[in-house]
C-alpha positions in Angstrom: 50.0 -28.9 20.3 52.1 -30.5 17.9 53.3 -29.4 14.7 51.5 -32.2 12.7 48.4 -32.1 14.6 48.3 -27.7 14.3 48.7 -28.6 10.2 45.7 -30.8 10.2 44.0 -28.3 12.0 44.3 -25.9 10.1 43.9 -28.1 6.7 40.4 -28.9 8.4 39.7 -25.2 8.8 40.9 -24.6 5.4 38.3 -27.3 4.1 35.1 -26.0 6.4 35.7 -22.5 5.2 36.0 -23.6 1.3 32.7 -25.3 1.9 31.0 -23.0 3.3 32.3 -20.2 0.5 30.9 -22.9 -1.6 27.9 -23.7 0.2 27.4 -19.8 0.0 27.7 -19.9 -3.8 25.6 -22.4 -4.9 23.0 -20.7 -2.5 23.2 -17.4 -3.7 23.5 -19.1 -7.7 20.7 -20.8 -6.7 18.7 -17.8 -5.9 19.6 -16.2 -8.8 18.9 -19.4 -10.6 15.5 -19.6 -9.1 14.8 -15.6 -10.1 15.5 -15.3 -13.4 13.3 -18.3 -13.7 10.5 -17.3 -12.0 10.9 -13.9 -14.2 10.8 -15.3 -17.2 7.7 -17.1 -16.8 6.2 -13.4 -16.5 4.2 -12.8 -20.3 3.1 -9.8 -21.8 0.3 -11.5 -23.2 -0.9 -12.1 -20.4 -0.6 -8.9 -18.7 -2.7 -7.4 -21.8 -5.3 -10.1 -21.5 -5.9 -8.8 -17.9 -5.7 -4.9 -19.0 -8.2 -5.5 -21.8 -11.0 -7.6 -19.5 -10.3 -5.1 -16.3 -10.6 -2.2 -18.4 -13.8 -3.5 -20.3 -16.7 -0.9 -20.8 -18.8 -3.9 -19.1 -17.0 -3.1 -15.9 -18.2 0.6 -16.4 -14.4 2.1 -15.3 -14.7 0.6 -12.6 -16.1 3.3 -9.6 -15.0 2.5 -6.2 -19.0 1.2 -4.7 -20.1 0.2 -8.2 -21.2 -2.9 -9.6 -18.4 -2.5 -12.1 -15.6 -2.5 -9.2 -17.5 -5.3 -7.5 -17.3 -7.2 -10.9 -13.5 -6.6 -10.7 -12.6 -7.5 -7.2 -14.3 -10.8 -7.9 -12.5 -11.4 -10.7 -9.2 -10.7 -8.7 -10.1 -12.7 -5.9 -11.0 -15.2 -8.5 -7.7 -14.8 -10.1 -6.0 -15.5 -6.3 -7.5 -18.3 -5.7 -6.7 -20.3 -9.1 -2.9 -19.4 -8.2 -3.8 -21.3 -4.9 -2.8 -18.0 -2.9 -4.1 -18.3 0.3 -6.9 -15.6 1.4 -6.0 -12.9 3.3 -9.2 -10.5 4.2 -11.7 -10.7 6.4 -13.1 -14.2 8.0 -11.1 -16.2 5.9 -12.4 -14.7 2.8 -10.0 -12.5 0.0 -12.3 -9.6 1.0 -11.7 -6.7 3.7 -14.5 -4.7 3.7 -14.0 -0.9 3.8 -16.7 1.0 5.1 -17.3 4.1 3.1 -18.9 7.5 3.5 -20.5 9.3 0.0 -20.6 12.9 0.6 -21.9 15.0 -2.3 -22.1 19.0 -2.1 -25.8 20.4 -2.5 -24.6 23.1 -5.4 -28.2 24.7 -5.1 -27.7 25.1 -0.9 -24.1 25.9 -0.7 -23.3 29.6 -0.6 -19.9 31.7 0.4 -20.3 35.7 0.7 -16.7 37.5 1.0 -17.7 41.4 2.9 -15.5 43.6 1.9 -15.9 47.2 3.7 -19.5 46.5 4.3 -20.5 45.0 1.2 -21.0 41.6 0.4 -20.1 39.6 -3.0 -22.0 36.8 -3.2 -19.9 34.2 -5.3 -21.3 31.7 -7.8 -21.0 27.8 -7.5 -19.0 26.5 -10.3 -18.0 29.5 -11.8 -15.8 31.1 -8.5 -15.6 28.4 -5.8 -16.2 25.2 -5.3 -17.0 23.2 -2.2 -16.6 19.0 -1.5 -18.7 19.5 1.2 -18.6 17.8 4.9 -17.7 14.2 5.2 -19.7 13.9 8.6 -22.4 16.8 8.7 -25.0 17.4 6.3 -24.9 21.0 7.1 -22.4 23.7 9.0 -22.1 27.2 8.9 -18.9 29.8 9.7 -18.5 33.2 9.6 -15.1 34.8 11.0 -12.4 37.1 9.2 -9.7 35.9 6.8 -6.0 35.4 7.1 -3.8 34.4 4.0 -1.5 32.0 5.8 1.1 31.5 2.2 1.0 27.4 1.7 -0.1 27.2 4.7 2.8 25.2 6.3 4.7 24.6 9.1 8.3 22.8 8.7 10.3 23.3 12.0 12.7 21.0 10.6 13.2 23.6 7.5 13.0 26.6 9.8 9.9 27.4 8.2 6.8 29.1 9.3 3.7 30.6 7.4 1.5 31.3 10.3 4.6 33.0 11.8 3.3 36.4 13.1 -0.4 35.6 12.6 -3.1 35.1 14.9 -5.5 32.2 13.1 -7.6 31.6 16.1 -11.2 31.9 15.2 -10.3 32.9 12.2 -10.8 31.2 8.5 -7.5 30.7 6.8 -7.0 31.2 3.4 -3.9 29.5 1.9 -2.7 28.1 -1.3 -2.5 24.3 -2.5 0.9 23.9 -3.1 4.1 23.7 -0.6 7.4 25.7 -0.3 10.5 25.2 -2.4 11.7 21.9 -0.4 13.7 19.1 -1.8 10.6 17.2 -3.4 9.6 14.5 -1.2 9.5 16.6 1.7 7.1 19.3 -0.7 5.5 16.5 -1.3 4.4 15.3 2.4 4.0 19.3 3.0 1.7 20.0 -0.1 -0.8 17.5 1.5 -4.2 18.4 2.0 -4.1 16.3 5.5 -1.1 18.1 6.7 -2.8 21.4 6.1 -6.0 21.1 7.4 -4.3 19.5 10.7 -1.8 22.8 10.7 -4.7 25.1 10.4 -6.9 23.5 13.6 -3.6 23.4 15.7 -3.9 27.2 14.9 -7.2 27.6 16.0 -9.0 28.1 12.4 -12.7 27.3 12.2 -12.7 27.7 8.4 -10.5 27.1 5.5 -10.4 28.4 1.8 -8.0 27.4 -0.6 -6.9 29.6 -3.6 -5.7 29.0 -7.0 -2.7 30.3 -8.6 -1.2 29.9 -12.0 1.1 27.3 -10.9 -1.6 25.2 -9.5 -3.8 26.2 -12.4 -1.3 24.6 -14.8 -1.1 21.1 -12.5 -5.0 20.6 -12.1 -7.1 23.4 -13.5 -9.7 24.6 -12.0 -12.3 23.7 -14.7 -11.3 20.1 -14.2 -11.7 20.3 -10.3 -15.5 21.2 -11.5 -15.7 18.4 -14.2 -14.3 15.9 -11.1 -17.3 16.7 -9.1 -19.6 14.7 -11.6 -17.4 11.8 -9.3 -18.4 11.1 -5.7 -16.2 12.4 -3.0 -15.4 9.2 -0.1 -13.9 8.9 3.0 -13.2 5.6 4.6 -15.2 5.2 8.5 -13.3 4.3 11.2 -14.6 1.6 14.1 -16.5 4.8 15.5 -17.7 5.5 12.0 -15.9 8.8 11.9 -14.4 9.9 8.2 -10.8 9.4 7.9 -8.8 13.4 8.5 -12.0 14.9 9.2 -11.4 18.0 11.5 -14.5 18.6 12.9 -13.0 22.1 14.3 -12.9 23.4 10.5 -16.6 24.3 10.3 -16.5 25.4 6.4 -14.2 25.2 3.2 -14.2 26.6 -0.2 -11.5 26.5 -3.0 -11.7 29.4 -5.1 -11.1 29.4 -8.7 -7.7 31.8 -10.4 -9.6 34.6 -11.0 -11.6 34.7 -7.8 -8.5 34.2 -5.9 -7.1 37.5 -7.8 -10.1 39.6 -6.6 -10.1 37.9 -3.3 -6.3 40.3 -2.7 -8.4 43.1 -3.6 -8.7 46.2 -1.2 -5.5 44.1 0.8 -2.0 45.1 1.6 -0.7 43.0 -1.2 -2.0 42.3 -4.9 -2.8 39.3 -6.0 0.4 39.6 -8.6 2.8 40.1 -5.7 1.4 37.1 -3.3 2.0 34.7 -6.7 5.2 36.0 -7.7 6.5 36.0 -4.0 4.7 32.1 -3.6 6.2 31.1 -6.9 10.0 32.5 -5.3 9.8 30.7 -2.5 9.3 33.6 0.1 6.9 33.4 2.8 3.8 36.0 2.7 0.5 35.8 5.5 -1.1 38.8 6.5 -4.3 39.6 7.1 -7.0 40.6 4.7 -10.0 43.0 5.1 -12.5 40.3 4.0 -15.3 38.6 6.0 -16.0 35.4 4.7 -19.2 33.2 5.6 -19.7 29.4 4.3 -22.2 27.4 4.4 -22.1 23.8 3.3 -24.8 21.8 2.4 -24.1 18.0 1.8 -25.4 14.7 1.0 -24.2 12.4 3.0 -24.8 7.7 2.3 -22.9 5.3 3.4 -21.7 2.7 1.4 -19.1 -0.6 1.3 -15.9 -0.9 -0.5 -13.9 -3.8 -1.0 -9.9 -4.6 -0.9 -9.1 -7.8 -2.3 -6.3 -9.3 -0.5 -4.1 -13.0 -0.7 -1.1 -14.6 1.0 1.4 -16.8 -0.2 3.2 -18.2 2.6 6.9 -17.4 3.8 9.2 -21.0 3.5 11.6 -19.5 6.4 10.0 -20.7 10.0 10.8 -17.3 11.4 10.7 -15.1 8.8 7.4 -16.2 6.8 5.6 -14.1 10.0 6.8 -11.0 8.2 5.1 -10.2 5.2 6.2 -8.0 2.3 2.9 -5.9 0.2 2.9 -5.9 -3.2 -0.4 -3.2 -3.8 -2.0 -1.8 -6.6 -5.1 0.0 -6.8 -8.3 -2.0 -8.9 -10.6 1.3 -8.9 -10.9 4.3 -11.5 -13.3 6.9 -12.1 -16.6 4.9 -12.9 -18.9 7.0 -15.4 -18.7 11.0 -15.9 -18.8 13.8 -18.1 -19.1 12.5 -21.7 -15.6 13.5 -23.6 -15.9 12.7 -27.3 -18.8 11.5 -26.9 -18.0 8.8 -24.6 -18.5 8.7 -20.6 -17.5 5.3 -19.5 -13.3 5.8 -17.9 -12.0 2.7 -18.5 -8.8 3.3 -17.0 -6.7 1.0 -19.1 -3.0 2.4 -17.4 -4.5 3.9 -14.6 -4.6 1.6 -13.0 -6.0 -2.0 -15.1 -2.2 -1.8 -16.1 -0.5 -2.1 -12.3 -3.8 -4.7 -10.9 -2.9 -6.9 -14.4 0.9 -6.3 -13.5 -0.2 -7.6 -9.8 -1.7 -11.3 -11.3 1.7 -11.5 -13.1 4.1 -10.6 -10.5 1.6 -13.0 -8.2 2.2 -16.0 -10.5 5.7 -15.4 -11.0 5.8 -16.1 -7.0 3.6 -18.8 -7.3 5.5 -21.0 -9.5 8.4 -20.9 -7.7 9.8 -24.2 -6.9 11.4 -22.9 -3.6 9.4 -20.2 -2.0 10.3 -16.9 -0.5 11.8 -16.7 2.5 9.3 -14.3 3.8 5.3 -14.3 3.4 4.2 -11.8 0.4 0.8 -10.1 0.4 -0.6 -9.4 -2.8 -3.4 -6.0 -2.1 -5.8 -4.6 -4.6 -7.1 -1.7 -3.2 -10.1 0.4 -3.8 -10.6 4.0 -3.5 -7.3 5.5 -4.5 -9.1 7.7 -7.0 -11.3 9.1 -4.4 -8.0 9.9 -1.6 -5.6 6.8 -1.2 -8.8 5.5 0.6 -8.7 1.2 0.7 -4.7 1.5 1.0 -5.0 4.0 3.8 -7.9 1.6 5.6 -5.5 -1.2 5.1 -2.5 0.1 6.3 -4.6 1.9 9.5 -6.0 -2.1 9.7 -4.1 -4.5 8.2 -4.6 -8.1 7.8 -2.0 -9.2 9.5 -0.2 -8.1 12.5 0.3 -4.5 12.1 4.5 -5.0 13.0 4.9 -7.8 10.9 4.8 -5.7 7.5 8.1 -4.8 6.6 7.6 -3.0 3.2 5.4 -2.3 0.3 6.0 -2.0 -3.1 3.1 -0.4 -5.3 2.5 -0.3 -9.0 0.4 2.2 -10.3 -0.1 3.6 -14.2 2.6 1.6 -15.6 3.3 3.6 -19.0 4.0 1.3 -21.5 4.1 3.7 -24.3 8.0 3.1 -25.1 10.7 0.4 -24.6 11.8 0.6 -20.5 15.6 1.8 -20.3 15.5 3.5 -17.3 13.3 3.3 -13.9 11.8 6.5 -11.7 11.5 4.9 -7.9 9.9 7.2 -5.7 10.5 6.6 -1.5 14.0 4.6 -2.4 16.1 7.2 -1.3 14.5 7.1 2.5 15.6 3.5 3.3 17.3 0.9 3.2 15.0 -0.3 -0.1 17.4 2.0 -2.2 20.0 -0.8 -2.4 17.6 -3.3 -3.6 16.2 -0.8 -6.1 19.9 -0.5 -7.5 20.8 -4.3 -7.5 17.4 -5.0 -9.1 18.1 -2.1 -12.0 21.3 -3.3 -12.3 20.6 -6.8 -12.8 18.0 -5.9 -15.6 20.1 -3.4 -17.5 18.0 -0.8 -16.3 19.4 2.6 -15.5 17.7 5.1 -12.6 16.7 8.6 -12.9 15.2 11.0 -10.6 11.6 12.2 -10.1 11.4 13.8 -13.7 8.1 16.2 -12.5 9.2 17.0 -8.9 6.2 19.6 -9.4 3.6 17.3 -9.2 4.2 15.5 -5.9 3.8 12.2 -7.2 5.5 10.7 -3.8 1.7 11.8 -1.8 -0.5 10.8 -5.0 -0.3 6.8 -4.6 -0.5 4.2 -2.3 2.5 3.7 -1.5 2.0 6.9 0.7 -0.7 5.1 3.0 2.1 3.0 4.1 4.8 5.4 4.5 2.2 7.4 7.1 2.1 4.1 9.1 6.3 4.0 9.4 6.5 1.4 7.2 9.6 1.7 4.2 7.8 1.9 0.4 8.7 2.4 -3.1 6.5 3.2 -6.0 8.5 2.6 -9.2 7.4 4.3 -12.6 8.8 4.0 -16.0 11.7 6.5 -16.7 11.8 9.0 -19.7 14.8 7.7 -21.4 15.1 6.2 -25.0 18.2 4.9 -27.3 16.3 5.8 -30.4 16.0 9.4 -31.3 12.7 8.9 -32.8 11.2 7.5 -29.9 10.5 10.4 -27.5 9.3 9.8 -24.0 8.8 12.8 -22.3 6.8 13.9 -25.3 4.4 11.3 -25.3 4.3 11.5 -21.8 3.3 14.8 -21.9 0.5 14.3 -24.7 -1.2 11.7 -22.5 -1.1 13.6 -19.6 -3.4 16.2 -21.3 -5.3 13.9 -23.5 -5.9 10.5 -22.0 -5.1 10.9 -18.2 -8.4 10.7 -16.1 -10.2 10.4 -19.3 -12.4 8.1 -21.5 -9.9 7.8 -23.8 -7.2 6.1 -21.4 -8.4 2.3 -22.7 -7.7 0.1 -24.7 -7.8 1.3 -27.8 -4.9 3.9 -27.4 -2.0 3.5 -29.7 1.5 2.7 -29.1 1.0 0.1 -25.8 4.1 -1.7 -25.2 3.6 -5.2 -23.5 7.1 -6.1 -23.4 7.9 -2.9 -21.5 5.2 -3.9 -19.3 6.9 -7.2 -18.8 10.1 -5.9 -18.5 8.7 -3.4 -15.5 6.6 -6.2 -13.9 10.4 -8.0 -13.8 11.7 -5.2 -11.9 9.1 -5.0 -9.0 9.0 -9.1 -9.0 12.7 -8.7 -8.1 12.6 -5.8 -5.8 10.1 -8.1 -3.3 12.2 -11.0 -4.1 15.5 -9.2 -3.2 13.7 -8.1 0.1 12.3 -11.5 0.6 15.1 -12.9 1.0 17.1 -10.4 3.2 17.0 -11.8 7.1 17.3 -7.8 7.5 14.1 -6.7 7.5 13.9 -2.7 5.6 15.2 0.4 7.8 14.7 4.2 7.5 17.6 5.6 6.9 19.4 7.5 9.9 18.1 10.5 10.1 15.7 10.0 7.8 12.6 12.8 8.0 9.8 10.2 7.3 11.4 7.5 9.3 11.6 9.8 12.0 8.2 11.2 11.9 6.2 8.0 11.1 8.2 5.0 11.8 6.4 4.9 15.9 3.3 4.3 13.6 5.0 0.6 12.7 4.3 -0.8 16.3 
């Protein structure tokens, strides 16, 4: 090759390589371009005209199987379809139907007798247990002796055991609500109610009481788990029409109240003070106790139909739009309870009108792009998270769409817009691949991260981003952080004071002072650009090497 010819060559290389660099840049400024428009068409005003209808008293807060949830799927759907998002539920409709099962305890019927050295304590209903009954049988019966099995957990992957050393078979187990001092997610997937109840049966227990402590007593009192009855316990039906984590091998349950729980250690080989304070450091405790414990549930059993609302906007890749990215949020609340303050109706204005209203925006932000997506986006509002993650978990069991083709889901639940957003909790992000989104997206917005500021509470199992994470598929549930620039503005103390004042109560509506729209905006921004950022990836999400949730759900995927 000739000297001459070689340096046009190379000039010609030169020139391809410099276009495509350029080529590359305008794309990529185009995409940026083409996001920060699309976010700044996203309006706090209309985010609170969406709160204020969905959170209405006319929708009656809104009970998963209630008129007023029905009201509010419809207005959704209705909402969908003006966008020109395409439906996405059953039969070509925005509806999946979710077959539901109402079971209600009969607190008149329902009895537990501890013997104790021949003698049996009959305790009261309400004031020393209660019971949420049996999701499939209107009536069982067990009798068999009690072991205290700790938390009631079994982590091989942390070396730890709490039925080491203990014979459960045929036994009723009696364990506490809570998990062992693991780093949080993983005490989070541990502290589950599913997890424990599948532990116990693998150990051969026909019954199963769980016990309060003061730890759990601070996180959900026991006098609210009684005021929550007034609410119907659900569980979503299967295609056999069996209730979703039923064990039918578990023949009765019970949860005892703090100071039953202290007399239940009484006569044992450990007081009830030692079992908390060894619970509370971490060290394992299960022996057996001299008690014989009978149950008997009586339950109420109807089945009724629950609704997710669900629409598509179409992917503009030709491979890529057969992969679909879930945006969820969950439409239900409480419906109508207890009167507090006179008032009965939970309107649920931030839990969750706040994330469904967030969804509409986000939605139309999507929607009026010029270009869109590479990848297809699915925008879910689910029913029945109040009640157990319920429509999520259905959905994610039966999706809409091919079951592989979901590659991640981003939920939005109780967005607290009670002070300016400068930083951004985002639970899940650290198990995948969508933590490097999550940073770019903060990043870009000013935004700084923090991590889970209430590890205690085990927010990572609480939402429905959960349901999905079960089914191997990469989530992330962001939540506003607790920073603040201005020393008067304190977030973890208002925080705090809604927790125990508005949260699950009439009084979360409306009407509550110091909502912050712009906040709202400014988080509706951030999950808009976390689904953007992983619509355009040709990389679809990964677990992280390693990862324990990759590794024991992501088979669930295929």
């Amino acid at each position: 090759m000739s000297i001459r010819k070689s340096t046009h060559v190379a000039l010609l290389c030169l020139c391809v390589v410099m276009l495509l660099v350029l080529f590359a840049t305008c794309s990529v400024h185009a995409n940026h371009d083409a996001a920060d428009e699309a976010m700044s068409s996203i309006r706090p005003e209309a985010i609170r005209a969406d709160m204020r209808f969905l959170s209405d008293d006319a929708l009656e807060g809104r009970g998963t199987g209630t008129r007023g949830y029905d009201i509010a799927a419809k207005f959704m759907a209705t909402q969908f379809e003006s966008l020109g998002l395409q439906p996405a539920g059953d039969n070509g409709s925005y509806f999946q139907s979710v077959p539901l099962r109402l079971a209600k305890p009969d607190e008149t019927k329902t009895t537990l007798i501890l013997t104790r050295s021949g003698k049996d304590e009959t305790l009261s209903f309400h004031k020393d247990y209660i019971s949420h009954g049996n999701p499939a049988l209107a009536e069982t019966s067990v009798e068999a002796p009690v072991v205290f099995v700790g938390d009631g957990v079994t982590a091989p992957d942390q070396n730890y055991d709490d039925y080491q050393g203990i014979d459960a078979k045929g036994k009723i187990v009696a364990l506490m609500a809570e998990a062992p001092n693991f780093e949080s997610s993983l005490k989070a997937h541990y502290s589950s109610s599913e997890v424990k109840l599948s532990n116990a049966v693998a150990h051969g227990a026909v019954g199963i009481i769980f016990l309060y402590d003061p730890v759990f007593e601070q996180l959900y009192s026991f006098n609210e788990q009684v005021r929550d009855l007034s609410f119907p316990g659900l569980r979503w039906l299967d295609k056999q029409q069996r209730p979703n984590d039923y064990f039918p091998e578990l023949k009765g349950s019970a949860i005892l109240s703090l100071e039953a729980a202290k007399k239940f250690f009484a006569g044992g080989p450990h007081s009830a003070e030692e079992v908390f304070a060894a619970m509370k450091g971490g060290k394992t405790m299960s022996f057996a106790v001299p008690v014989i414990a009978k149950i008997h549930n009586v339950t109420g059993l109807q089945n009724v139909m629950g609704r997710n609302v669900v629409a598509r906007l179409e992917g503009s890749d030709p491979t890529l739009k057969d992969e679909y990215v879930v945006y969820s949020a969950h439409l239900d609340h409480l419906g109508i309870g207890e009167p507090v303050k006179g008032d009965s109706i939970y309107n649920g204005a931030l839990d969750n009108a706040s994330g469904s209203a967030i969804l509409l925006e986000v939605a139309r932000a999507f929607r009026g792009m010029k270009t869109r997506p590479r990848r297809s986006i699915l925008f879910l509002s689910v029913t029945g998270e109040e009640a157990g993650l319920l429509g999520s978990d259905y959905f994610a069991h039966y999706p809409t769409v091919t079951k592989s083709s979901v590659v991640a889901n981003i939920n939005m639940d109780e967005d607290l817009m009670l002070w300016p957003l400068r930083d951004i909790v985002v639970f899940g992000a650290e198990h995948s691949s969508l933590d490097a989104v999550v940073q770019k997206a903060a990043a870009r917005l000013g935004l700084s991260e923090s991590p889970d500021p209430v590890p205690e509470e085990v927010v990572f199992i609480r939402s429905d981003q959960y349901s999905f994470v079960k089914q191997g598929v990469p989530a992330i549930f962001p939540v506003a952080g607790l920073k603040s620039d201005d020393p008067k503005i304190k977030p973890s103390e208002i925080f705090k004071n809604w927790e125990e004042t508005r949260y699950h109560q009439p009084q979360d509506d409306m009407d509550q002072p110091g909502l912050d729209f712009d906040a709202a905006a400014k988080y509706a921004r951030f999950v808009f650009l976390c689904g953007f950022m992983i619509t355009e990836d040709p990389q679809r999400p990964t677990w992280n090497k390693g990862d324990f949730f990759g590794e024991h759900y992501a088979h669930q995927a295929n």
